[in-house]
C-alpha positions in Angstrom: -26.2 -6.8 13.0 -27.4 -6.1 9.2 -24.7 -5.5 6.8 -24.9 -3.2 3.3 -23.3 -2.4 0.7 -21.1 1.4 1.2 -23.3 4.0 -0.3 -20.8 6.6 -2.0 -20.6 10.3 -0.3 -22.0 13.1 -2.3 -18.9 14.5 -3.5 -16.5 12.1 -4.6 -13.3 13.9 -2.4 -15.3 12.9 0.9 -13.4 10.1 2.1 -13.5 6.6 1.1 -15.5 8.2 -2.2 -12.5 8.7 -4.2 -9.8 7.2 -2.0 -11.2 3.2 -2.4 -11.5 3.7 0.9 -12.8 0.4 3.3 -15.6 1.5 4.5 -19.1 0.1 4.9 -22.8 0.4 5.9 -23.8 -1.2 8.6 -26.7 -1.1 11.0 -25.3 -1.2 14.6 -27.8 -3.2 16.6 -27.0 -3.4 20.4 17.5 4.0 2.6 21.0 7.3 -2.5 22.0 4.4 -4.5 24.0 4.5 -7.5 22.0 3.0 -10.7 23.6 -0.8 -11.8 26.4 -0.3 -13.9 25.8 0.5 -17.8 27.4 -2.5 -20.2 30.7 -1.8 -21.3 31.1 1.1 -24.6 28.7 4.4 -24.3 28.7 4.6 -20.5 29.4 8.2 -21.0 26.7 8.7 -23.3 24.6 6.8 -21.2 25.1 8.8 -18.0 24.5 12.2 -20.4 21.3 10.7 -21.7 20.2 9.9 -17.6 20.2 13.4 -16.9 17.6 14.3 -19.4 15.6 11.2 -18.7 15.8 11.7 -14.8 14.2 15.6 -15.2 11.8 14.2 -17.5 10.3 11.9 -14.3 10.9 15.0 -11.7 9.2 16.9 -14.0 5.7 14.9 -15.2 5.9 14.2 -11.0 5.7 17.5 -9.9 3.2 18.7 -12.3 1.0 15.7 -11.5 1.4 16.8 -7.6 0.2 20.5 -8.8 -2.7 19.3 -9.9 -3.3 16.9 -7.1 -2.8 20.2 -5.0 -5.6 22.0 -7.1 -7.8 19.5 -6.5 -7.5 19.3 -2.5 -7.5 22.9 -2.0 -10.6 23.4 -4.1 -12.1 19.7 -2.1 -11.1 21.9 0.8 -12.8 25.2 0.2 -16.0 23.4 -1.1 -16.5 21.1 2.2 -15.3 17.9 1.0 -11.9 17.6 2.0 -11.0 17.1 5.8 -13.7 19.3 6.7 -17.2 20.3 5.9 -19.4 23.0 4.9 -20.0 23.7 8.9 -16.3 23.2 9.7 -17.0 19.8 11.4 -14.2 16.6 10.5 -15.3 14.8 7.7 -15.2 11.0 8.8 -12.7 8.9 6.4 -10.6 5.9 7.1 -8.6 7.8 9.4 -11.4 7.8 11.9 -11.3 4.2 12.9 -7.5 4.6 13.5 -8.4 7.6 15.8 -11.2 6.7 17.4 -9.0 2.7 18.5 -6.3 5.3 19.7 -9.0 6.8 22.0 -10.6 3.7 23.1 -6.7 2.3 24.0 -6.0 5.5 26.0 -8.7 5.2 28.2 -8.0 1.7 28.9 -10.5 0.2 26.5 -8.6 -1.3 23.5 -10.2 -4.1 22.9 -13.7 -2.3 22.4 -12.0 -1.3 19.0 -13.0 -4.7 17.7 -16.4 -4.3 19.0 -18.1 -2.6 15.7 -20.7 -1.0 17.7 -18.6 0.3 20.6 -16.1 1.3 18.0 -18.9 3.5 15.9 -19.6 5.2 18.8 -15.9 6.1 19.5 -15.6 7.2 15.9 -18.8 9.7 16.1 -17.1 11.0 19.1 -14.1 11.7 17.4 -15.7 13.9 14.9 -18.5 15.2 16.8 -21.4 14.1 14.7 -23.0 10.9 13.5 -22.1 9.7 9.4 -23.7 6.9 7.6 -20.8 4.3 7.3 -18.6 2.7 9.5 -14.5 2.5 9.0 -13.6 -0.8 10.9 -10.7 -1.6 13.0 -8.8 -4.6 11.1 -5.6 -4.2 12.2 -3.5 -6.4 14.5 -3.0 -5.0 18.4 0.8 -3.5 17.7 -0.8 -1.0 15.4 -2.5 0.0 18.1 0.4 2.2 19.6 0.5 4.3 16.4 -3.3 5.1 16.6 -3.0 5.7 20.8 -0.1 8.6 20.3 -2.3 10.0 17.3 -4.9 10.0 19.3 -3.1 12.6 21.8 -3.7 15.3 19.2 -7.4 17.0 18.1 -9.2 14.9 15.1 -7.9 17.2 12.0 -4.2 17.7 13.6 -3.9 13.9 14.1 -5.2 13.1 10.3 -2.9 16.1 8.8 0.1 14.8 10.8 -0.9 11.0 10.0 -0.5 12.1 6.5 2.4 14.7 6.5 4.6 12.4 8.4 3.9 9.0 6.5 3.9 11.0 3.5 7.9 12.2 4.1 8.9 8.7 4.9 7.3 7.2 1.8 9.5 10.2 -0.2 12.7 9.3 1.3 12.2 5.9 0.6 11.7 6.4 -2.9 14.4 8.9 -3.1 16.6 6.4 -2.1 15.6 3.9 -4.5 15.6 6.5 -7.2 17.3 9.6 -6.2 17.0 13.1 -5.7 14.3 14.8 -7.2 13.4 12.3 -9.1 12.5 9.9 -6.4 10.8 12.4 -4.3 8.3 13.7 -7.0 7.6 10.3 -8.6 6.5 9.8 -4.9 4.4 12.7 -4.6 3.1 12.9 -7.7 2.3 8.9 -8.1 -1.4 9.0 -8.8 -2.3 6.3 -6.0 -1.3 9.0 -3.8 -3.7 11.4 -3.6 -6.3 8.2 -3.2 -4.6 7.9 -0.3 -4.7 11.3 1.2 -8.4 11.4 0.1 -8.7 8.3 2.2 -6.7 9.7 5.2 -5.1 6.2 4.7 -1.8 4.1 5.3 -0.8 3.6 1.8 2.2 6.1 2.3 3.4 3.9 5.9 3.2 0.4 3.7 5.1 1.5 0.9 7.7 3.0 2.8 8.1 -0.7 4.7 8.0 -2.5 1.8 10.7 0.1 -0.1 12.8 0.1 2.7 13.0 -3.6 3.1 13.8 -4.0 -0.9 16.3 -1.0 -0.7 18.0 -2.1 2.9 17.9 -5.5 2.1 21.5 -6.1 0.2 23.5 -3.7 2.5 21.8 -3.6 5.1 19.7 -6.7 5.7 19.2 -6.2 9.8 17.6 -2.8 8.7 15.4 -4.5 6.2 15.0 -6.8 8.7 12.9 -4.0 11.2 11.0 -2.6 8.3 9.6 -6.4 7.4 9.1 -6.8 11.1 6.8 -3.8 10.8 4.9 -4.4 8.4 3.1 -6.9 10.2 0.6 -4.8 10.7 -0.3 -5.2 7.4 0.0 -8.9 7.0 -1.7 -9.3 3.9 1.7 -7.6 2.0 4.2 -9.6 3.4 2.9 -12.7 2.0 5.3 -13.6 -0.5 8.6 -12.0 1.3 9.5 -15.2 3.6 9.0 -17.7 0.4 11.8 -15.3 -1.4 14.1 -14.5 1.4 14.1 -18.3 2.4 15.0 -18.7 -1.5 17.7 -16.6 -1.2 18.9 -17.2 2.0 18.3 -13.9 3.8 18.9 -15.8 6.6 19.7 -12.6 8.5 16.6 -10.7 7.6 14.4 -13.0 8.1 15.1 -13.9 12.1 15.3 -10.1 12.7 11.8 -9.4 11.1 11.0 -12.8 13.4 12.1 -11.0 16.3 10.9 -7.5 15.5 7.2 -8.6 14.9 7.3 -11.1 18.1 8.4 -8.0 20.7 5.7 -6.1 19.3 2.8 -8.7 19.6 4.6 -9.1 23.3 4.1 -5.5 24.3 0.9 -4.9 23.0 0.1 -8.0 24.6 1.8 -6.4 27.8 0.7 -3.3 27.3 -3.2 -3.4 26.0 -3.9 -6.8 27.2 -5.0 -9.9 25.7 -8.4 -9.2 25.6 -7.0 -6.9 22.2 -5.7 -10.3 20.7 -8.8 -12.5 21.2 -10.8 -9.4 19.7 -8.5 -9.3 16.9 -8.7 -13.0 16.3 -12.4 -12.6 16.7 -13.3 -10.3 14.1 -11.1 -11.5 11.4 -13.3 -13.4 9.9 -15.8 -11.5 10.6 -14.2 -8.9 8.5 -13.4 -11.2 6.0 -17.0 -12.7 5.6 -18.4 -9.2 5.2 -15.4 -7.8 3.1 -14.8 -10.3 0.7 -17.7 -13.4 1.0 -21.0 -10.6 0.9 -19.2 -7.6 -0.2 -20.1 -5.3 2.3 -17.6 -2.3 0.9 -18.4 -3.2 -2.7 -16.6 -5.4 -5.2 -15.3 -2.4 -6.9 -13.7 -0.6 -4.4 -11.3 -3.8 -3.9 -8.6 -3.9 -6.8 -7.3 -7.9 -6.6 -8.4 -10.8 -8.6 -10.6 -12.1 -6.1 -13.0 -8.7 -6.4 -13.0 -9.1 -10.1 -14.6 -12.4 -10.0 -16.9 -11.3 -7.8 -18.1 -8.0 -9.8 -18.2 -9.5 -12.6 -20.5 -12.2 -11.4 -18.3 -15.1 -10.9 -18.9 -17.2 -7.3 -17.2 -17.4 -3.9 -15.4 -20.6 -5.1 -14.3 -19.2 -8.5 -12.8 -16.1 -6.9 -11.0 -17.8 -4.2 -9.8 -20.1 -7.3 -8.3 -17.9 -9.2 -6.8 -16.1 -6.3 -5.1 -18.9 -5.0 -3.8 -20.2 -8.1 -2.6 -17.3 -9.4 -0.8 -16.2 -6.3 1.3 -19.9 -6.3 2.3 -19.3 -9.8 3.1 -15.8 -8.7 5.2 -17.4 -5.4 7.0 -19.6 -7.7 8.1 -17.2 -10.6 9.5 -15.0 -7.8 11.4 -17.6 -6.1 13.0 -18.4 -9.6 13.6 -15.0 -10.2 15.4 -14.4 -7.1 17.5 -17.6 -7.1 18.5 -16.3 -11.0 21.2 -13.6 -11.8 18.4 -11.1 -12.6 19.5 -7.8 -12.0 18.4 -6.9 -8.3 16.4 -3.8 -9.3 14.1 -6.0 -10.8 14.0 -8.5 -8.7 12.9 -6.1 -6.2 10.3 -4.6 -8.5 8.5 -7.9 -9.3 8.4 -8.7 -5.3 6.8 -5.0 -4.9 4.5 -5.9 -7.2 3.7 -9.3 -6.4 2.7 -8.5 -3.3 0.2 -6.5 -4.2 -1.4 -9.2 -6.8 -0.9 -12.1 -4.1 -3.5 -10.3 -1.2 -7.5 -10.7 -2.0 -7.8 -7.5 0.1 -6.6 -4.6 -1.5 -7.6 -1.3 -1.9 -6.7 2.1 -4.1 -4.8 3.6 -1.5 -2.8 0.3 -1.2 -1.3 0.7 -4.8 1.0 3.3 -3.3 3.1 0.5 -3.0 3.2 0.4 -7.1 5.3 3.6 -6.9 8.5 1.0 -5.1 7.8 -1.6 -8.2 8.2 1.8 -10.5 10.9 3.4 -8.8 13.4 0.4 -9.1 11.9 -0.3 -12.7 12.7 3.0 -13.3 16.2 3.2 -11.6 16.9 0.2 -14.1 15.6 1.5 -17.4 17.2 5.1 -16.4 20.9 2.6 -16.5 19.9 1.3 -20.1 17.6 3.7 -21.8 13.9 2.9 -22.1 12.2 -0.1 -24.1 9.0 1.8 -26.1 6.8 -0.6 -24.2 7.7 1.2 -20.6 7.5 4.7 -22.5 3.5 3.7 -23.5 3.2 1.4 -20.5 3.8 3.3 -17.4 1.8 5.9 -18.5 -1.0 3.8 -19.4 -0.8 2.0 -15.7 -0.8 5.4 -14.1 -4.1 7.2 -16.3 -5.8 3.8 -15.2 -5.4 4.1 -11.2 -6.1 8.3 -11.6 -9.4 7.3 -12.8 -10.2 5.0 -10.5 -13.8 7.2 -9.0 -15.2 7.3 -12.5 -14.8 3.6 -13.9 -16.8 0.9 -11.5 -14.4 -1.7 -12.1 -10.9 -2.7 -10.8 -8.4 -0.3 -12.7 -6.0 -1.1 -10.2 -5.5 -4.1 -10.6 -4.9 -3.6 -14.9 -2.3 -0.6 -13.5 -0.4 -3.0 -11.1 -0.6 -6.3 -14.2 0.8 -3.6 -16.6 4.0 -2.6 -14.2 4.7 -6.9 -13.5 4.3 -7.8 -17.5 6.9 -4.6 -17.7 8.7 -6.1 -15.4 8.6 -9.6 -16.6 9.8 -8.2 -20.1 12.7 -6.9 -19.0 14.0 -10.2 -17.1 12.8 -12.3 -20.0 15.0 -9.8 -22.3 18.3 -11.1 -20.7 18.1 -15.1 -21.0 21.2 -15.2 -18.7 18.6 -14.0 -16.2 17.2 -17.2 -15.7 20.4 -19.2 -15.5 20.5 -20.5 -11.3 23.4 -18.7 -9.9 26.2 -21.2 -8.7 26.9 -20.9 -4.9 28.8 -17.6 -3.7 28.5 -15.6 -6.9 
């Protein structure tokens, strides 16, 4: 098997060309809260100036999901969006997810770790051969979401894939953030149209991830199930046991134990283990080509690891840096949660931690940014905003919407910009960092 580097598609809405997508050339051979409390004097002047503040996000969302609409429908009419100029499926990320699903309904699962096995499934899928090939990397349990997808036709599985992960992801947010607020500053978060582009689970992580942070204080079995999930992902939930252990989630963390163990048993059960010694198999596999050779390109990957590499630092450097920065990272979280922080920002930094702790991370994966800014938001909507989170957020959010056009990781500056925003407001409060004494 000969490995190169992802050639991008013609136009840049064709798949993984503008949504960061994973992709790479290969030759085959053989939960609505209310916001925190404002401090005591103005609270009615506070709550007027809310309103204002609180249209002003549902408004710059929905016009940013307008244009996002513009775009796909004229992707869509040109051939470059979900279809193409003969009306055939255009093959994106989603086409590995489909063509497992296929593979595990005709009893053949564990040929989705196969790479040339799986090619073949995926050409089937769409009915014609394409130059790249969209790998299975995912764990056996996510296996069940791609086999009932693959019960539908190619383009009403992907629409569906997208439509339904897309309306979780906007309750979630809406119940960080509320009404319409929350709902547009889902839909029109710029990572999201990367991930539509990319027929991609960006909209299914965040929703996890949001759901644990917003279940977790009155409901922590709930925010249990959605960190159980999200083991199909691993890479994200990296950081949460060092932080619930911290703060004694005690609670959360055996249900999340206990969610993710009965669903490696019934894949297990129910697609055999020949799907787990594949899996285990091809990881590092996937992670040689990925991240040691970088088979999909160094700037499709937005973590610190990918900027060392495309900017010529080694293997070593990058793996360095990584490492080291994601300990600090661990650390400052664990001190953050163990403080009297306010828990919206607590649960912003740990959104956006995870995303800086992973090496492997793509475009479509900052939809998880959107959580980090919805409780930032939800906190600065309590207290009025500091002129750094007026100039900042938008700043973070031109960076990721011109992510096709800049070959380097604007990501990553988008998702740094929303932690040091972060990090300002809990360094603002000094009583913040004060260890809380047990049972307060």
């Amino acid at each position: 098997m000969s490995v190169q580097r992802a050639t991008p598609a013609p136009s840049p809405l064709v798949g993984e060309g503008w949504g960061g997508g994973s992709a790479f050339r290969i030759a085959l051979d053989d939960h609505t809260p209310t916001p925190n409390p404002s401090p005591q004097g103005g609270g009615e002047q506070k709550r007027a100036a809310e309103l204002p503040a609180t249209r002003l996000v549902a408004l710059i969302g929905l016009i940013l999901l307008l244009g996002y609409l513009v775009v796909l429908g004229g992707a869509y009419r040109d051939g470059s969006f979900l279809s193409d100029a003969q009306g055939r499926p255009i093959a994106n990320d989603f086409v590995n997810v489909f063509a497992a699903g296929e593979l595990a309904r005709d009893s053949q699962a564990a040929a989705a770790y196969d790479w040339p096995l799986h090619k073949a499934a995926e050409v089937r899928a769409v009915g014609h051969d394409f130059a790249n090939y969209y790998g299975w990397h995912y764990p056996p349990t996510f296996l069940f979401v791609a086999a009932a997808l693959a019960a539908l036709p190619y383009l009403a599985a992907a629409i569906v894939w997208l439509l339904a992960t897309l309306a979780v992801y906007a309750a979630t947010l809406r119940g960080i953030l509320g009404g319409r607020a929350g709902v547009f500053l889902a839909l029109g978060f710029p990572a999201s149209l990367w991930n539509v582009t990319a027929g991609q689970n960006g909209f299914l992580t965040a929703a996890l991830i949001g759901g644990t942070l917003t279940l977790l204080e009155r409901h922590p079995l709930l925010a249990g199930i959605c960190l159980g999930l999200l083991t199909y992902k691993p890479q994200f939930g990296l950081l949460f046991p060092l932080v619930l252990i911290s703060d004694r989630r005690w609670a959360t963390l055996a249900v999340a134990a206990l969610v993710a163990a009965a669903l490696a048993a019934a894949s297990w059960l129910v697609f055999g283990s020949a799907t787990w010694e594949g899996f285990i198999h091809s990881t590092p596999v996937t992670s040689r080509v990925v991240l040691d050779e970088g088979g999909a390109d160094w700037e499709r990957l937005q973590s610190l690891f990918a900027l060392v590499r495309a900017h010529g630092g080694g293997e070593a450097l990058a793996w360095s840096v990584q490492a080291v920065v994601a300990l600090a990272l661990a650390g400052c979280l664990v001190m953050l949660w163990r403080s009297r922080a306010p828990y919206d920002l607590k649960a912003a930094a740990l959104a956006a931690g995870a995303l800086l702790a992973t090496p492997y991370l793509y475009m479509y994966d900052l939809v998880v940014l959107a959580v980090a800014v919805a409780f930032l938001l939800r906190y600065a909507l309590a207290r009025g905003f500091s002129t750094s989170e007026i100039l900042g957020l938008p700043v973070a959010s031109a960076l990721i919407l011109m992510f096709p056009y800049v070959k380097t990781q604007v990501g990553l500056a988008a998702v740094v910009i929303v932690m040091a925003l972060i990090a300002q407001r809990v360094l603002s409060d000094a009583k913040s960092l004060v260890p809380a004494t047990a049972g307060s």
